[in-house]
C-alpha positions as CSV (number, residue, x, y, z in Angstrom):
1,X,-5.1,-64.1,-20.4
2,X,-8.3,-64.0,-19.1
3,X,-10.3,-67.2,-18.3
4,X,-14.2,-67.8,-18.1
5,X,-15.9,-70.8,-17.5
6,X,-19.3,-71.8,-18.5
7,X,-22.0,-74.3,-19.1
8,X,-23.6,-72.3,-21.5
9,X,-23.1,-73.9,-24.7
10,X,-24.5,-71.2,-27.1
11,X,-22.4,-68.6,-25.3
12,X,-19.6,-70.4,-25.7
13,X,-19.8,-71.2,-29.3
14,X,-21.0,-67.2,-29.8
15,X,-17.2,-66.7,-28.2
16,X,-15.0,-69.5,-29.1
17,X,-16.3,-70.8,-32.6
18,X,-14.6,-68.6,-34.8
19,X,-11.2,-69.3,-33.2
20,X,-12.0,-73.3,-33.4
21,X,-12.4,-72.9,-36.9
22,X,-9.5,-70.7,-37.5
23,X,-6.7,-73.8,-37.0
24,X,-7.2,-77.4,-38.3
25,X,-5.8,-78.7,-35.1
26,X,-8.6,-77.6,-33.1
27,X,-11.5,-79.3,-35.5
28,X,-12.1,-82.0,-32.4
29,X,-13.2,-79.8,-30.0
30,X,-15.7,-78.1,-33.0
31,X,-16.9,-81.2,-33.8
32,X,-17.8,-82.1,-30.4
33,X,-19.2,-78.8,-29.8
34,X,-21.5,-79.0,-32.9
35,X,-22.9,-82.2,-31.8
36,X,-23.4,-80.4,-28.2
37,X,-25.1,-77.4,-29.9
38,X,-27.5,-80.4,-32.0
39,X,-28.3,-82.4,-28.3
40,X,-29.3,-79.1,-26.6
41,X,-31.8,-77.5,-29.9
42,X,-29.0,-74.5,-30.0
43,X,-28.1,-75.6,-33.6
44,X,-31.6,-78.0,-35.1
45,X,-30.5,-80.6,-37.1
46,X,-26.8,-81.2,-36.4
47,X,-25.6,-84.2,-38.3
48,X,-22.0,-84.7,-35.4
49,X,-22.5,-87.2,-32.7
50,X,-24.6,-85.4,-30.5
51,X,-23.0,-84.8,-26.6
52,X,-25.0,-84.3,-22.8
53,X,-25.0,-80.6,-23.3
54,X,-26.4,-80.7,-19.3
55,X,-23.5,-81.8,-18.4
56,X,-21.0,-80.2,-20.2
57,X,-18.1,-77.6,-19.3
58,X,-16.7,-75.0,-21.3
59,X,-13.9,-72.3,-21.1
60,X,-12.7,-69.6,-23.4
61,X,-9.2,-67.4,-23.0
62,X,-8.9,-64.3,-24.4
63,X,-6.3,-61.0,-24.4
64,X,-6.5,-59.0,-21.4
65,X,-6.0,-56.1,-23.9
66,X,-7.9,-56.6,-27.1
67,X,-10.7,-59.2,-26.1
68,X,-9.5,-61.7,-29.2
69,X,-10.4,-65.5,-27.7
70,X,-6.8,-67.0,-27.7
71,X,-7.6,-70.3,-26.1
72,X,-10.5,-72.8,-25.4
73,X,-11.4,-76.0,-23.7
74,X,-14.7,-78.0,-23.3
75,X,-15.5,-81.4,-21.9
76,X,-19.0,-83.9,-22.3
77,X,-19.0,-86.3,-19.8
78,X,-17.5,-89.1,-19.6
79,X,-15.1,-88.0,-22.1
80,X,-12.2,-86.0,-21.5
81,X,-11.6,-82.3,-21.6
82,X,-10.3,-81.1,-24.7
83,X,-8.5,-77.7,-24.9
84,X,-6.5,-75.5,-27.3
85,X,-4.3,-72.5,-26.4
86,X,-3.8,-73.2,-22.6
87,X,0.4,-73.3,-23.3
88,X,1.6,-71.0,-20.8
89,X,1.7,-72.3,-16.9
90,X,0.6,-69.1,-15.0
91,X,-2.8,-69.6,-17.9
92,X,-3.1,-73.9,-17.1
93,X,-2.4,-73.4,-13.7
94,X,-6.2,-70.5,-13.8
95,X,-7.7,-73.0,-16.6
96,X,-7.4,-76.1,-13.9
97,X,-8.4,-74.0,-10.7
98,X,-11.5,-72.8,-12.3
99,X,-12.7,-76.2,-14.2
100,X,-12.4,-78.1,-10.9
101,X,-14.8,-75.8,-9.2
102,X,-17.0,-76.5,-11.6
103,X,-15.8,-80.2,-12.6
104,X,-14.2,-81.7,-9.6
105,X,-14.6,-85.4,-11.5
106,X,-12.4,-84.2,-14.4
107,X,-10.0,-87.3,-14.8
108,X,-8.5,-87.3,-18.6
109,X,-7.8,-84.3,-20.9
110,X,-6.9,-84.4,-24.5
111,X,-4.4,-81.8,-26.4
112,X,-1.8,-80.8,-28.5
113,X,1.6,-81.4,-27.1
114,X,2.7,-78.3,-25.3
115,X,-0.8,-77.6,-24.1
116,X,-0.8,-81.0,-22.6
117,X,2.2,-80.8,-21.2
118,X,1.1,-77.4,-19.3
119,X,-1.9,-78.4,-18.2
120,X,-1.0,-82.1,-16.8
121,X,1.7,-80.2,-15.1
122,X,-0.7,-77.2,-13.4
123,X,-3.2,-80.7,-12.4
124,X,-0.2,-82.2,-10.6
125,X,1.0,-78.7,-8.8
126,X,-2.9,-78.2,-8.1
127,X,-4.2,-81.7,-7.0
128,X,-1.1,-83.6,-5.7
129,X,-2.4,-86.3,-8.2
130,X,-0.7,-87.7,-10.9
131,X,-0.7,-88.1,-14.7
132,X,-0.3,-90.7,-17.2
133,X,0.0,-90.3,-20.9
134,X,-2.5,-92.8,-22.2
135,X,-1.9,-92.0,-26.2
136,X,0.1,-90.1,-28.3
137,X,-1.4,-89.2,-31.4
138,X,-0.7,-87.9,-34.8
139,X,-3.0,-85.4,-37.0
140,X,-3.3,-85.7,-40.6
141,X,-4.8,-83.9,-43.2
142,X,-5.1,-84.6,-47.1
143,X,-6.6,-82.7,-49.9
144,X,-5.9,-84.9,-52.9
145,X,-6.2,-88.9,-52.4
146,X,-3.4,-91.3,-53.5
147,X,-5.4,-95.1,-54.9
148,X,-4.0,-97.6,-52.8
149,X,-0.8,-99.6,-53.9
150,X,-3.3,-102.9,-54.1
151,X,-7.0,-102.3,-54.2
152,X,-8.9,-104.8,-51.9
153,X,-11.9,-106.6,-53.2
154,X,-14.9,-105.1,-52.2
155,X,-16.6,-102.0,-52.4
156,X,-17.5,-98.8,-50.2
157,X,-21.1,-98.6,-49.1
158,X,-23.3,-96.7,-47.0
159,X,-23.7,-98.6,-43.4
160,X,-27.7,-99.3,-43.0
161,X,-30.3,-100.5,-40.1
162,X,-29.4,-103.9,-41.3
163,X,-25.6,-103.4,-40.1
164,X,-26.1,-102.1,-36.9
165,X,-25.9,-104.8,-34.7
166,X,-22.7,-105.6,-36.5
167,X,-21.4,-102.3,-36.3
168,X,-22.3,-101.6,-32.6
169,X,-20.2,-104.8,-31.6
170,X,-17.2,-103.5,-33.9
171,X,-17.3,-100.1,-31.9
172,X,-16.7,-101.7,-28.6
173,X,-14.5,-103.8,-29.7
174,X,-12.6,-100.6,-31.6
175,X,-13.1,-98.9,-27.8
176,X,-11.1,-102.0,-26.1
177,X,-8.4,-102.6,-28.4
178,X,-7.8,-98.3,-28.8
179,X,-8.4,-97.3,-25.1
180,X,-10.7,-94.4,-26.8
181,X,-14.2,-96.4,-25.9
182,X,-17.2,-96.0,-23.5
183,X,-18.9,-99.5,-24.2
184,X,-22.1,-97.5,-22.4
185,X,-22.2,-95.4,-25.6
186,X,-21.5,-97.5,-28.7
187,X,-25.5,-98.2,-29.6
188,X,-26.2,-94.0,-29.1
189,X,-23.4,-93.4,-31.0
190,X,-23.9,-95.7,-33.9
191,X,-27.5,-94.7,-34.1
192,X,-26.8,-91.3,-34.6
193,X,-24.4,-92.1,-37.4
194,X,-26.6,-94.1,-38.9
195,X,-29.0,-91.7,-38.7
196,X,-27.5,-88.9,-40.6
197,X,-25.6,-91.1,-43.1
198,X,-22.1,-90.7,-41.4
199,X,-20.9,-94.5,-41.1
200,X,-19.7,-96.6,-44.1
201,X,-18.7,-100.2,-44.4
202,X,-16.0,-101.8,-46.7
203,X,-18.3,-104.7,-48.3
204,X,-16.6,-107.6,-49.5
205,X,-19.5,-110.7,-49.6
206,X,-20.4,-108.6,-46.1
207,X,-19.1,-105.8,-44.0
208,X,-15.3,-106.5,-43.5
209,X,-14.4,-103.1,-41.9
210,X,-16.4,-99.5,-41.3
211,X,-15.1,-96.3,-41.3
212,X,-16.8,-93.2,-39.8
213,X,-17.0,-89.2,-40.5
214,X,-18.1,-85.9,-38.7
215,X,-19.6,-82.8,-39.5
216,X,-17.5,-80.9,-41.6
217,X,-16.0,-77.8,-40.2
218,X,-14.6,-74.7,-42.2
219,X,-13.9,-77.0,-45.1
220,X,-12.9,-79.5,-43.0
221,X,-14.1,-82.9,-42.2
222,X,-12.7,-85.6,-39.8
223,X,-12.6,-89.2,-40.5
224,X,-13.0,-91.7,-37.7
225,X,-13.0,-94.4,-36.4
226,X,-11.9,-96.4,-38.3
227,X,-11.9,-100.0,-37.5
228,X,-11.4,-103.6,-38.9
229,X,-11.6,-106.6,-36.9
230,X,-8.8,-109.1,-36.4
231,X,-10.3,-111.9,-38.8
232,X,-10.7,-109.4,-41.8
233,X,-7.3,-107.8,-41.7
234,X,-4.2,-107.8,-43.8
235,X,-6.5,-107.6,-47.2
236,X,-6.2,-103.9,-47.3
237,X,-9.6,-103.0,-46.6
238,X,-9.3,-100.2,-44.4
239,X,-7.1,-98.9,-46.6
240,X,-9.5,-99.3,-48.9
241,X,-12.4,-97.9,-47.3
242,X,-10.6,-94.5,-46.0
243,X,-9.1,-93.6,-49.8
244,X,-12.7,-94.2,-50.8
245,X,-14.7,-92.3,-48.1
246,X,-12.0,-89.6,-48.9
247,X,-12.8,-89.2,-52.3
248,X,-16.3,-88.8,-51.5
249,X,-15.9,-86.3,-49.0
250,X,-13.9,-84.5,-51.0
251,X,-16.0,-84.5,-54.3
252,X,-19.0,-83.6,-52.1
253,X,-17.4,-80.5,-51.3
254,X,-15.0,-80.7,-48.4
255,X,-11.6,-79.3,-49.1
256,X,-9.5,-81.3,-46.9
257,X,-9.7,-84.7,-45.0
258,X,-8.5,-85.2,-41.4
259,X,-7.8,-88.0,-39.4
260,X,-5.8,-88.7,-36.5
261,X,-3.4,-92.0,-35.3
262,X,-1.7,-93.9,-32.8
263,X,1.7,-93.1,-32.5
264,X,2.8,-96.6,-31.4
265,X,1.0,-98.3,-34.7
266,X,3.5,-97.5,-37.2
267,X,1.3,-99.5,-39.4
268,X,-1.5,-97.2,-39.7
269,X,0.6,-94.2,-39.7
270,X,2.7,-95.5,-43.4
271,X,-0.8,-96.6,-44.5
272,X,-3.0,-93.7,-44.5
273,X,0.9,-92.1,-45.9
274,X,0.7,-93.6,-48.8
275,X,-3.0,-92.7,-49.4
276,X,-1.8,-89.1,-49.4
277,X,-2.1,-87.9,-45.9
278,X,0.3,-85.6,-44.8
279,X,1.2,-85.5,-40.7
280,X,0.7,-81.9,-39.5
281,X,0.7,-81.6,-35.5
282,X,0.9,-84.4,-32.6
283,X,-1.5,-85.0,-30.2
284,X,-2.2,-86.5,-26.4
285,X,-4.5,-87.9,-24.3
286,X,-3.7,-87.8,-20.6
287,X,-5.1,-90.1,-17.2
288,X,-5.6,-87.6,-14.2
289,X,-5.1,-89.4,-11.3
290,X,-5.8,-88.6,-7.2
């Protein structure tokens, strides 16, 4: 394999975009690099949380023979690298040389399984640090959406300017309690979902939970986060408001639904189950440590 690394981000999408697309399990890191395309002017308009394209890193692999982009990685700081592909150790081992001279304050990467497992092991053998598995996840995708078992009062709604305030609190408070948050970036980030119509609430009297969505991608679009706060929970709303944002995705066009969840929360994992999503490849998110 060979490996480049840039900062470009239209060169990088020129390379790497079609391969993102090709594989459900990589929609993260094309999401992420849509709303990086949107923040720089490369792609007017995007509706995906929009990333510090100055400050990003990106790498494509490809064949040493035929050229075909077999692997990719990108990272927006402060959020982790993401990558796809890098399974092979002699391959992790020239992804993590390369980043660092580039990225030296890398310190949390994001992957499926086996390409987690290589590269956490090529940081170790090239820093002396250490890693810790901060979350294992699951993927799931649906295409046709199961009612829930026992409909919650309420009703799915568009969030508005009038629920911001509300909704920026919930997404730090969604960032303590998952591990996934930069409290630094909940306003931006609920501002530009507001923005371009991408966060719902579950309204029973009031917002009682809020569910988000990005960009779709070949057919594809990702729900998250999704979030309820302790006082509201129990009543089946989230459940409530991810069948319903479902639906809606799906019957404006997208042919799937993706979402992803914790491991350790069997809860949410038999819940969004019985909604019809179907578990389809396993995710982690690793601590680099020096």
């Amino acid at each position: 394999m060979r490996i480049e690394v840039t900062r470009d981000p239209r060169e990088f999408a020129e390379r790497a975009e079609g391969f993102l697309a090709a594989r459900l399990e990589r929609n993260v890191l094309a999401t992420v690099l849509d709303g990086v395309l949107g923040s720089s002017g490369h792609r007017a308009g995007s509706a995906n949380d929009a990333q510090p394209a100055s400050r990003a890193v990106f790498a494509v692999g490809s064949d040493a023979i035929t050229g075909e982009i077999v692997a990719a990685a990108l990272r927006t700081p402060p959020w982790a690298m993401l990558a796809a592909g890098f399974d092979g150790h002699q391959d992790a081992a020239e992804l993590v040389k390369l980043w660092l001279d580039q990225d030296a304050q890398l310190s949390e990467l994001g992957a499926e399984t086996r390409t987690a497992a290589a590269l956490t092991q090529a940081w170790r053998a090239r820093t002396g640090g250490t890693t810790d598995c901060a979350s294992r996840e699951a993927l799931h995708s649906l295409t046709v959406v199961v009612d829930p078992a026992r409909p919650a009062a309420g009703r799915l709604r568009q969030a508005t300017d009038d629920d911001r305030a509300l909704l920026v609190e919930w997404e730090i408070r969604f960032g303590t309690e998952s591990g996934h948050g930069r409290h630094g970036q909940a306003e931006a980030t609920v501002a530009r979902r507001l923005a371009f119509g991408r966060q719902f609430v579950w309204d029973d009297g009031g917002a009682t939970s809020t569910v988000a969505h990005n960009v779709e991608i070949a057919g594809a679009v990702r729900i998250g986060p999704v979030y309820t706060p302790p006082e509201f929970r129990n009543r089946g709303y989230a459940s409530a408001a991810v069948a319903a944002l479902s639906r809606l995705l799906l019957e404006r066009g997208a042919q799937r639904c993706m979402l992803f969840t914790d491991l350790d929360n069997p809860t949410s994992n038999r819940i969004y189950a019985s909604l019809g999503y179907v578990r389809f490849a396993d995710w982690e998110r690793h601590r680099l440590l020096r």
